[in-house]
MARVOKE-811835 format. One record per atom (N, C-alpha, C, O): y, x, z. Coordinates in steps of 0.02 Angstrom, whole numbers, padded with zeros to 5 digits, always signed. Example, Ala and Ser with C-alpha at 12.3 -4.5 7.8 and 13.67 -1.06 7.14 Angstrom:
# residues 2
-00284+00660+00390 -00225+00615+00390 -00165+00660+00390 -00166+00712+00423 -00112+00642+00354 -00053+00684+00357 +00002+00645+00394 +00057+00670+00402 
END
This chain:
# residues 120
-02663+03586-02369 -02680+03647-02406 -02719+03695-02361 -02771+03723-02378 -02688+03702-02302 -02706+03761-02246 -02802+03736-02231 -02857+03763-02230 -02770+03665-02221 -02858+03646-02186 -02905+03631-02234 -02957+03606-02212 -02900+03641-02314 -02945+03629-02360 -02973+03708-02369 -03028+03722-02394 -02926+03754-02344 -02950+03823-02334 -03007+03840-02293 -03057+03872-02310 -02992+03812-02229 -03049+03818-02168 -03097+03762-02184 -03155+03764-02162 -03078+03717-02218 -03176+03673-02235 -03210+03695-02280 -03269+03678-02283 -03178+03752-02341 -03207+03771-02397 -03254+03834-02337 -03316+03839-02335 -03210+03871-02299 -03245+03934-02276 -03297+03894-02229 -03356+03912-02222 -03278+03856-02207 -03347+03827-02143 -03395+03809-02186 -03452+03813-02164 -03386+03790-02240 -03441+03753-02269 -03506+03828-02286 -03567+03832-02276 -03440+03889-02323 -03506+03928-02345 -03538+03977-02265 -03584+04017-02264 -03491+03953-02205 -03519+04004-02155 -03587+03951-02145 -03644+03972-02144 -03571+03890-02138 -03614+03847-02116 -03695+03846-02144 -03747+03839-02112 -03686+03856-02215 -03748+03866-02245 -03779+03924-02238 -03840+03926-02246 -03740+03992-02219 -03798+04053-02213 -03813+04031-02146 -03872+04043-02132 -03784+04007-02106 -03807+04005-02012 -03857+03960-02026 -03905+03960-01987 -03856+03911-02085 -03922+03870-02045 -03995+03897-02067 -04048+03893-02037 -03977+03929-02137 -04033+03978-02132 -04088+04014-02088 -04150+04019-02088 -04034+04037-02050 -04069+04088-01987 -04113+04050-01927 -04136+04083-01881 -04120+03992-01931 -04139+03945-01870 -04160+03992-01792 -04208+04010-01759 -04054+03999-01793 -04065+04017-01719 -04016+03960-01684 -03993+03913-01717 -04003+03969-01621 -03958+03919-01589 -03890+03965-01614 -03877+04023-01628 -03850+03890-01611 -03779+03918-01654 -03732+03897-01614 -03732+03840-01591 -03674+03955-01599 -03632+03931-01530 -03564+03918-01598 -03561+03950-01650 -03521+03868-01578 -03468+03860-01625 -03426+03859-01573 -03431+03848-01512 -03361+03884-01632 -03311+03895-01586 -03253+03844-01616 -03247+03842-01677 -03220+03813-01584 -03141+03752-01592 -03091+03784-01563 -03096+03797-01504 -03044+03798-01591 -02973+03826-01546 -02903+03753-01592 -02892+03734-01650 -02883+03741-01542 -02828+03726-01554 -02773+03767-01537 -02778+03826-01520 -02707+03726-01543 -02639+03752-01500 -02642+03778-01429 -02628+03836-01414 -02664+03726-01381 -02656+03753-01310 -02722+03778-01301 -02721+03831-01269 -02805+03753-01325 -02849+03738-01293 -02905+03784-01351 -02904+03797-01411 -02939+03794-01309 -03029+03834-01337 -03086+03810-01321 -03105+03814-01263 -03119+03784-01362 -03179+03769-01360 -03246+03787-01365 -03250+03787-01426 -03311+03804-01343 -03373+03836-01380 -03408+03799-01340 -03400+03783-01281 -03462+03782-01393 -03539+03752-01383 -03590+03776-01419 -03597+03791-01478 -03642+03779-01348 -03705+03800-01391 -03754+03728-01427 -03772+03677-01398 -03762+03743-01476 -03811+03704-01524 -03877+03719-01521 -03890+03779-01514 -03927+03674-01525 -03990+03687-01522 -03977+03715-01622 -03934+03705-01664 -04046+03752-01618 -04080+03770-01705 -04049+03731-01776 -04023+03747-01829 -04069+03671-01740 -04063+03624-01806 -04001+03553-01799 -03989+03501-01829 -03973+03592-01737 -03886+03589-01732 -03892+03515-01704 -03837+03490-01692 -03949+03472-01690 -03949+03402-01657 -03910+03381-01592 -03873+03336-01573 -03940+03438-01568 -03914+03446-01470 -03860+03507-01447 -03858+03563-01475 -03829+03492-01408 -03767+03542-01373 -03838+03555-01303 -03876+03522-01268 -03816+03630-01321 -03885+03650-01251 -03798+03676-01201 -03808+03654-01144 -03767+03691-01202 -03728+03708-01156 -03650+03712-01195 -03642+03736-01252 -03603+03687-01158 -03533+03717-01167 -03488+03740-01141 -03508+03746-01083 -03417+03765-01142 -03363+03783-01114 -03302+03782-01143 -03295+03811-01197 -03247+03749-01111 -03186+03774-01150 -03107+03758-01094 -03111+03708-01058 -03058+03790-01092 -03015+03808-01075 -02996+03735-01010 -02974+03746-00954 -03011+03665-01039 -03022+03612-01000 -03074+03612-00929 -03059+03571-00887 -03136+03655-00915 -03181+03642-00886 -03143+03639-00824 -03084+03658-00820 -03183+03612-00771 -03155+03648-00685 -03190+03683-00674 -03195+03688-00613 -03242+03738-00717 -03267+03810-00675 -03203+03864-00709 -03180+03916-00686 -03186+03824-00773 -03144+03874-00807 -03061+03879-00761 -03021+03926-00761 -03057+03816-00727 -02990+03791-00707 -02992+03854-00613 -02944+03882-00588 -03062+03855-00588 -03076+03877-00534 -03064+03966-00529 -03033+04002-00490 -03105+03976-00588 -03086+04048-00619 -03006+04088-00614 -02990+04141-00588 -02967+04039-00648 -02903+04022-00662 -02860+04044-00578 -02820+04091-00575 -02873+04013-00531 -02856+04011-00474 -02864+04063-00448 -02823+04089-00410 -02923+04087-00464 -02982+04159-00429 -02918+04228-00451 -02908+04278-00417 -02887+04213-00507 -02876+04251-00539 -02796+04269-00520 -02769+04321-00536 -02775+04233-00495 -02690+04227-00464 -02678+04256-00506 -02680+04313-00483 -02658+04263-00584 -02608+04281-00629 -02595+04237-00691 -02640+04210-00724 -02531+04233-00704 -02536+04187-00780 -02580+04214-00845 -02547+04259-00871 -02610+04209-00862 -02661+04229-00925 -02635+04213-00980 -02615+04155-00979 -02625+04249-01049 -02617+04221-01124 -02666+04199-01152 -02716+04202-01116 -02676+04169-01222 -02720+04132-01248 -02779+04167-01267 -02831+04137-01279 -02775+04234-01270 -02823+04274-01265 -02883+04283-01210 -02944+04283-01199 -02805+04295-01179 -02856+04308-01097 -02913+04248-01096 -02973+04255-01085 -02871+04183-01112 -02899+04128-01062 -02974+04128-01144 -03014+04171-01127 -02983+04116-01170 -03032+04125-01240 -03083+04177-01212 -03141+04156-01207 -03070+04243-01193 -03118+04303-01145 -03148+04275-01088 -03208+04289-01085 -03122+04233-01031 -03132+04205-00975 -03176+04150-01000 -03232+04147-00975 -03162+04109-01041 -03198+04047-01105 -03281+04067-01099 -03324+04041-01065 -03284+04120-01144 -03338+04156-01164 -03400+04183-01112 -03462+04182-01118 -03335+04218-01034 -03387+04253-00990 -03398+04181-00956 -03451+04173-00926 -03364+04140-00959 -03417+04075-00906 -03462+04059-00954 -03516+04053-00924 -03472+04044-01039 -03526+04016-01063 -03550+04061-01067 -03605+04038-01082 -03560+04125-01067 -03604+04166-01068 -03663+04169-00990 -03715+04201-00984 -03636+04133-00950 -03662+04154-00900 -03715+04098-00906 -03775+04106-00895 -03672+04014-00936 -03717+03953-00943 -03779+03970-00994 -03829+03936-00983 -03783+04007-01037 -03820+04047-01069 -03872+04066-01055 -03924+04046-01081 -03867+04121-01000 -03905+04158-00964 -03940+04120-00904 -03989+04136-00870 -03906+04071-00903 -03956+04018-00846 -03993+03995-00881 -04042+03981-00848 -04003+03975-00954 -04035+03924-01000 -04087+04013-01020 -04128+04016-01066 -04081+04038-01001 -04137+04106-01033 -04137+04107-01122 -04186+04106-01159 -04084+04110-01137 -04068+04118-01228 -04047+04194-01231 -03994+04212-01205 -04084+04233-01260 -04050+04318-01249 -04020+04302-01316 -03972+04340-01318 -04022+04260-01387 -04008+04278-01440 -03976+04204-01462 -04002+04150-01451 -03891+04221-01506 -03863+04162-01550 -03842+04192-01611 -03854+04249-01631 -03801+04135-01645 -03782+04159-01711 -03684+04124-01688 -03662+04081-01650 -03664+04155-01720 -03584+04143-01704 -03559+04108-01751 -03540+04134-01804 -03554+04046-01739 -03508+04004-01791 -03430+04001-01781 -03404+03971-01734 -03396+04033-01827 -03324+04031-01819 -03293+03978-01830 -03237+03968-01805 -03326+03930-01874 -03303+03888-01902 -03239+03873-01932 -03194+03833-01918 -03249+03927-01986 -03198+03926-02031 -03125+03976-01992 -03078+03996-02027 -03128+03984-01954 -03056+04025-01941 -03073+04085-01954 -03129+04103-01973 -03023+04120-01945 -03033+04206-01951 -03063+04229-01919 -03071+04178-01886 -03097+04269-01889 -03151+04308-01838 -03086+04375-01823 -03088+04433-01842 -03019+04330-01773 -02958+04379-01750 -02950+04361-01696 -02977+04308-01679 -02909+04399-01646 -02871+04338-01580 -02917+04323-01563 -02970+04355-01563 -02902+04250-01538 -02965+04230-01468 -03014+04205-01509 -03052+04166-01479 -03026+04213-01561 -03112+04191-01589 -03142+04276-01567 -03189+04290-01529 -03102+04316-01600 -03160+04360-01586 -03136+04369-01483 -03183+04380-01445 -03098+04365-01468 -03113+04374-01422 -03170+04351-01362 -03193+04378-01311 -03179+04292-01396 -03234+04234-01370 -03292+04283-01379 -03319+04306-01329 -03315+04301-01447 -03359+04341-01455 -03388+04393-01436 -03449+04401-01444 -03343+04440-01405 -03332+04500-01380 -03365+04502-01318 -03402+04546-01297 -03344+04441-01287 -03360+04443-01223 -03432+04418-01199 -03468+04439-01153 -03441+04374-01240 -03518+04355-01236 -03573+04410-01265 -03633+04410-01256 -03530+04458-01305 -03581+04507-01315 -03574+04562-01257 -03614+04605-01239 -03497+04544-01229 -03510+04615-01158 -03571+04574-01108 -03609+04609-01076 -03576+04516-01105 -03616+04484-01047 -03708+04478-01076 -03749+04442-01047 -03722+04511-01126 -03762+04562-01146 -03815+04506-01223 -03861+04519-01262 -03772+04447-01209 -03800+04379-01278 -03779+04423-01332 -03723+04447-01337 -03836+04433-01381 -03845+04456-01450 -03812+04407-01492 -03841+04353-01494 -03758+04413-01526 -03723+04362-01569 -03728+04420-01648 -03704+04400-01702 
END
């Protein structure tokens, strides 16, 4: 029931984003773990990703000597792909939630890639 909810909503986010033919970063959250990738235009190619698994994310982690909540670690998510971003010279995306709520660590993901100055 729950997940026929989030394919009905992905489906209609999915169709205004492809409209816009910009690169589309999507976001995956599970239980423990967060995911985001950037998509080329016409969604063929992953131009860059990040998620809670990486070892820059795991290195960060260390940098950071404190336990982090799922939030935190989703904000930290965001400022490393934001940075992979900014190496690829993309000033502009479109935010695919894919289907979850835009609350918690989705928007937090978001937040942060817009503090690291990516137009979402």
């Amino acid at each position: 029931m729950f997940n026929n909810v989030i394919k009905k909503r992905q489906k209609k986010i999915r169709k205004k984003i492809e409209k816009q033919h910009e690169n589309r970063l999507t976001v995956y959250k599970s239980n423990k773990h967060i995911y985001a990738q950037l998509y080329n235009f016409n969604g063929t190619n992953i131009i860059t990703s990040a998620s809670t698994l990486d070892k820059s994310f795991k290195e960060e982690i260390i940098k950071q000597d404190k336990q982090l909540n799922k939030t935190e670690k989703a904000s930290l998510v965001g400022n490393i792909l934001a940075e992979k971003i900014k190496a690829k010279n993309i000033k502009q995306v479109v935010f695919d939630r894919s289907g979850f709520k835009f609350h918690g660590r989705i928007k937090a993901i978001a937040d942060s890639i817009k503090k690291n100055g990516i137009i979402c």
